[in-house]
Structure formats: C-alpha cells, structure tokens
C-alpha angles and dihedrals in degrees: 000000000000116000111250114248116270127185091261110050116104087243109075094028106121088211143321098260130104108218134268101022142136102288118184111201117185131207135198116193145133107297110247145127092253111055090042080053086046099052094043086052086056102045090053089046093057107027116075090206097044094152091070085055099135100210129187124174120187121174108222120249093270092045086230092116139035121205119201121196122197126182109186138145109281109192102186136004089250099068082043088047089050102043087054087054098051090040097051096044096070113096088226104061120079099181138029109185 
C-alpha cells in the first residue's frame, strides 16, 4: 500500500529553491545578434529587476555556438517556468540550463 502523500515528501514539492533567490540560468545556442537580442528580450520581459541582470555571452573554440549566462532574482517558478518556455522556444537556441 502506497504512503499518502505528506508536505514533505519530494513528491509534491514544486521545486528545491527558496524565492526569491540568484538563479543562473544558461543558455547554448547559434551564436548571432539576434537570439542574444531575443533572450535578453526574454529575460526583461519576465524578470521585475532586469537592470541588476548579470549577462555574459562566449563563443565556443570553434565559434559554432554561443552560451549566454545569465544570474538574476527569480522570485517563483513560474516566472522560471515561463523564461525556459520563451527561451526555448526560440529555433536558435539548443539548450536552456
């Protein structure tokens, strides 16, 4: 007989993370004026304090990819859930971490 479900089980934990909090999200994508414009785009339209985005962009040895690392406030993991969607939705990006 299976357990019932109690607030402190992993299971019905939404996630891990204690809001707000310093999230670094990572992207991987094709390198390009346009998706870092895009995901800068994203992370404004999501993010209440965008100015204190800390953004780094580096091309990879070969210049095939771009990573972008941001490290911002999140606040929910519905913004979070949100950002990844956008982000991720764009045919340019191969990774959102």
């Amino acid at each position: 007989m299976d357990k019932p479900e109690t607030p402190n089980t992993p299971k019905s934990q939404e996630t891990f993370f204690e809001f707000p909090c310093q999230f670094p999200i990572k992207i991987m994508a094709n390198p390009g004026k346009e998706v870092t414009q895009f995901v800068l785009d994203a992370l404004e339209k999501h993010i209440i304090d965008s100015e204190n985005i800390e953004f780094k962009t580096r091309e990879s040895k070969t210049g095939k990819y771009i990573s972008i690392t941001a490290i911002f406030t999140a606040t929910n993991k519905a913004q979070l859930d949100a950002l990844y969607t956008e982000i991720s939705s764009h045919p340019e990006v191969h990774m959102v971490l």
